[in-house]
C-alpha positions as CSV (number, residue, x, y, z in Angstrom):
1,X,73.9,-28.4,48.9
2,X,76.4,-28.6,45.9
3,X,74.1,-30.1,43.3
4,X,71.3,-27.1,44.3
5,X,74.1,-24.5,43.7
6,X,75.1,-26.3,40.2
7,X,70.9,-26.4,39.4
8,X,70.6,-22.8,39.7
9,X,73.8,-22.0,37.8
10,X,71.9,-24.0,35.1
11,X,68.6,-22.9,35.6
12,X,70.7,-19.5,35.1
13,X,72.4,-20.4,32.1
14,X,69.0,-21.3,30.5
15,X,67.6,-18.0,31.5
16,X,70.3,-16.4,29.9
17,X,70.2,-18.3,26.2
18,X,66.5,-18.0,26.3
19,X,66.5,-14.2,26.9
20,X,69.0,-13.7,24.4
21,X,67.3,-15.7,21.9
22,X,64.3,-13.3,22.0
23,X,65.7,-10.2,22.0
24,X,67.5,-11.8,18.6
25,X,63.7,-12.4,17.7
26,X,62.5,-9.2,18.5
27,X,65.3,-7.3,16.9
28,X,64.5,-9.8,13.6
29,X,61.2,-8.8,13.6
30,X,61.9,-5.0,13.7
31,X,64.4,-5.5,11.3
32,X,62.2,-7.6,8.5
33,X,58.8,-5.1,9.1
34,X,60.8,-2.1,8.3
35,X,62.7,-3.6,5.1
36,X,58.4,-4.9,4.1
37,X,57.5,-1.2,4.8
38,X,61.0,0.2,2.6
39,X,59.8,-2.2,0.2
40,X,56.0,-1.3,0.0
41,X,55.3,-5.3,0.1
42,X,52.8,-6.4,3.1
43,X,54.0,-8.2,5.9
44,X,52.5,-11.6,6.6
45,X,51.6,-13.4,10.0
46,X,53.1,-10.7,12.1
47,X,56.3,-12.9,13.2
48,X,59.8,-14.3,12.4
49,X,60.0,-18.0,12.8
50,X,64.0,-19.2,14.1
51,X,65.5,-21.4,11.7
52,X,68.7,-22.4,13.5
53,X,71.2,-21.6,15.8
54,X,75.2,-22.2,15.0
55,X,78.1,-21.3,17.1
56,X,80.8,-18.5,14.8
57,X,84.5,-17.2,15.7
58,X,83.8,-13.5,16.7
59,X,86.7,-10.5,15.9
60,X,87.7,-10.7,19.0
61,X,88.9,-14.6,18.7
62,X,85.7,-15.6,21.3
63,X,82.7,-17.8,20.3
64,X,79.4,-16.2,19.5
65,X,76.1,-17.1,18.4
66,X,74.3,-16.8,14.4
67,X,70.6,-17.2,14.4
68,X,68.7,-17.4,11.6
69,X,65.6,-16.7,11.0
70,X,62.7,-16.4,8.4
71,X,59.3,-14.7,7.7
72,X,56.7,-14.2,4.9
73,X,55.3,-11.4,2.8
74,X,53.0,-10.3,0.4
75,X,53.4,-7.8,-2.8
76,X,49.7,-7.8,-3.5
77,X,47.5,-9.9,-0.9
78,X,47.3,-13.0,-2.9
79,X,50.9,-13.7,-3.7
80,X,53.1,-15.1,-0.4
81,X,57.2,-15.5,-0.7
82,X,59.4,-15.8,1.9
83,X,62.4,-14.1,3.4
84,X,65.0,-15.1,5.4
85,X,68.1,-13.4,7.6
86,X,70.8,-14.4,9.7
87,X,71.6,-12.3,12.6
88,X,75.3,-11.9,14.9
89,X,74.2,-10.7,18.0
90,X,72.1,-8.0,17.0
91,X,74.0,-7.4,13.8
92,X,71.8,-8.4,10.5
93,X,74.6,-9.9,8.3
94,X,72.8,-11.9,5.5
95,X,69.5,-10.7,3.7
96,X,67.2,-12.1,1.5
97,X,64.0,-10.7,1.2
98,X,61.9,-7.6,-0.6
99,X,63.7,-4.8,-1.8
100,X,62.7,-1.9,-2.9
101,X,62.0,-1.7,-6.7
102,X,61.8,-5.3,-7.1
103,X,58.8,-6.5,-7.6
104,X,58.5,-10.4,-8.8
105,X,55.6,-11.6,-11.4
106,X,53.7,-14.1,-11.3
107,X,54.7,-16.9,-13.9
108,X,52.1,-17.0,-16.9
109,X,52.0,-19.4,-19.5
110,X,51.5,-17.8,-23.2
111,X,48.2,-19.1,-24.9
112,X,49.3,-18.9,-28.9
């Protein structure tokens, strides 16, 4: 009777990191499609892939968790460059990605 209580508490626990790793997905995916829209860029394969997970000392002195996570995009259709963010909870802390006004070219090599 003790070890089925202990395999629902687990079963439990793995509920609970799995839910909260996709709401972190979903709130990543929001989060990169709007900054693609701010940016005018288009936004590639329709998802954000997870990266990692690593364990950070919250304000409050507890242990929380950082995901990161990365996705693709597009200034013209051809071109394809990836983004990445890390998120705290649902807080985006770290950025890297289209902004608005930047636009990268494409290398070309001068014929003389």
């Amino acid at each position: 009777m003790p070890s089925l209580i202990l395999l629902m508490i687990a079963g439990a626990a793995v509920f609970a990191f799995w839910n909260a790793a996709r709401a972190a997905a979903e709130r990543a995916e929001v989060l990169g499609r709007d900054a693609c829209a701010a940016a005018g860029v288009q936004w590639l394969d329709q998802s954000v892939h997870a990266t990692g997970v690593r364990l950070y000392r919250r304000e409050d002195g507890w242990l929380g968790l950082e995901r990161g996570f990365r996705f693709d995009y597009s200034y013209d259709g051809t071109d394809r460059h990836s983004g990445r963010m890390v998120l705290r909870g649902d807080r985006l802390v770290e950025f890297v990605g289209p902004s608005a006004g930047a636009r990268v070219l494409p290398f070309t090599s001068r014929q003389d």
